[in-house]
Phi, psi and omega in degrees: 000123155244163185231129213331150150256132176101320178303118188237035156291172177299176203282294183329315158281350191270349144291327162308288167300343152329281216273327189274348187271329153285340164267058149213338170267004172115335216273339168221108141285150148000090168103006160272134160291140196235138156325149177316170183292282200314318175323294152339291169343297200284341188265345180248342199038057162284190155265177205271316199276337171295337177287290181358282170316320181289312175301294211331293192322312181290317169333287195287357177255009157082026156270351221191103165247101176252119167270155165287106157122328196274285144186232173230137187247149190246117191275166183318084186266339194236150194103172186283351162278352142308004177248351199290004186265355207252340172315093165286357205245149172251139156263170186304025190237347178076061163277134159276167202232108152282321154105192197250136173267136153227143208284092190281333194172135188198132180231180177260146166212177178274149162295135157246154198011271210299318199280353187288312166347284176313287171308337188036062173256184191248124165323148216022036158292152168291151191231129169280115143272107197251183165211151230216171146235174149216126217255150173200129187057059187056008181227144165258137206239015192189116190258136161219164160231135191247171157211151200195148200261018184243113170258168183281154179311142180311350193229030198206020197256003170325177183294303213272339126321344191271315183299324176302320163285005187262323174275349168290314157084232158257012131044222168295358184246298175217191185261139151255133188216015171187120226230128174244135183227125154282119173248149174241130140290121188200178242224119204286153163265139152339267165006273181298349179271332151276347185281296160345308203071021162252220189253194197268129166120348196300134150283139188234134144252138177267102195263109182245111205212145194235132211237133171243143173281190195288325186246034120125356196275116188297094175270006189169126164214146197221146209227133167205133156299152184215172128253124164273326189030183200282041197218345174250173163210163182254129163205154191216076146332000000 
């Protein structure tokens, strides 16, 4: 293991990224089993109780499944199932309902204020802007425009990189383990009214929510329009 020079967080977390940087390039894949606590130790030439914390942590950001007698299994961190802890919508079953996504588009454009704000980033940094829908019971019940601050290399920005990166999302970057949300009450638009299918004037919520890693680092934010109908619901417990 190497470790920062100069990093003066506790041992423990500089294991921690240690351990999410092999989940996130591939190196612990998915559906894999891992060496022992003690195993592990002994390959960083750590104690045993600094790895020992560090799975605890990962444990608790829902990466990391340990059994007793089986070992540690390294769970789906990356893909839309792995965004499903971020899930505000219930169907009439108290289900949550992420619904089917589809990707509509996606460019480079500049931050502006509010989105530098968020992202915390320096205002007219580049940005991916995509744009998303999500569908649940044949309808679509949710419009977003996302952003994100991991853009493709200057020389890489084709239609079909850009989607590629859009669809990596952060990924391919980091870990997300916390999520801030805003709710709005507001009004259907032309717009929202064809996509919806309801009428101009409709009540809608406007979900403005900022996706975070694991060390506090902003990856996405995304502002969406919703319709609920009679079938869905909201809660953010």
């Amino acid at each position: 293991m190497s470790l920062k020079t100069f990093d003066l967080r506790p041992l423990y977390l500089q294991v921690v990224d240690d351990f999410i940087g092999r989940i996130v390039s591939g190196v612990w894949p998915a559906g894999q089993f891992i060496a022992s606590e003690t195993e592990i130790s002994r390959e960083l030439g750590l104690s045993i109780g600094t790895v020992r914390r560090a799975f605890d942590i990962l444990d608790q950001y829902g990466v990391l499944d340990r059994s007793q007698g089986k070992g540690t299994l390294i769970l789906n961190a990356s893909g839309e199932e792995a965004s499903r802890r971020f899930v505000t919508f219930l169907d009439a079953d108290g289900e949550r309902v992420a619904g089917e996504l589809d990707l509509i588009g996606a460019s480079i454009s500049k931050a502006d204020d509010a989105v530098a704000a968020d992202l915390k980033i320096v205002a007219g940094s580049e940005i991916l802007a995509m744009r998303r829908q999500r569908r649940h019971g044949g309808r679509i019940f949710l419009t977003e425009i996302a952003q994100s601050p991991f853009v493709p290399a200057a020389g890489a920005r084709g239609a079909a990189a850009l989607l590629e990166a859009a669809e990596a999302r952060w990924f391919a970057h980091s870990l997300a383990v916390r999520m801030t949300e805003t709710v709005s009450p507001i009004v259907a638009d032309a717009d929202d009214a064809r996509v919806f299918g309801v009428p101009t004037g409709e009540p809608l919520l406007q979900l403005t929510r900022i996706i975070f890693s694991y060390d506090g680092v902003a990856l996405e934010r995304r502002v969406a329009r919703c319709y609920l109908g009679q079938d869905l619901f909201y809660e953010n417990s």
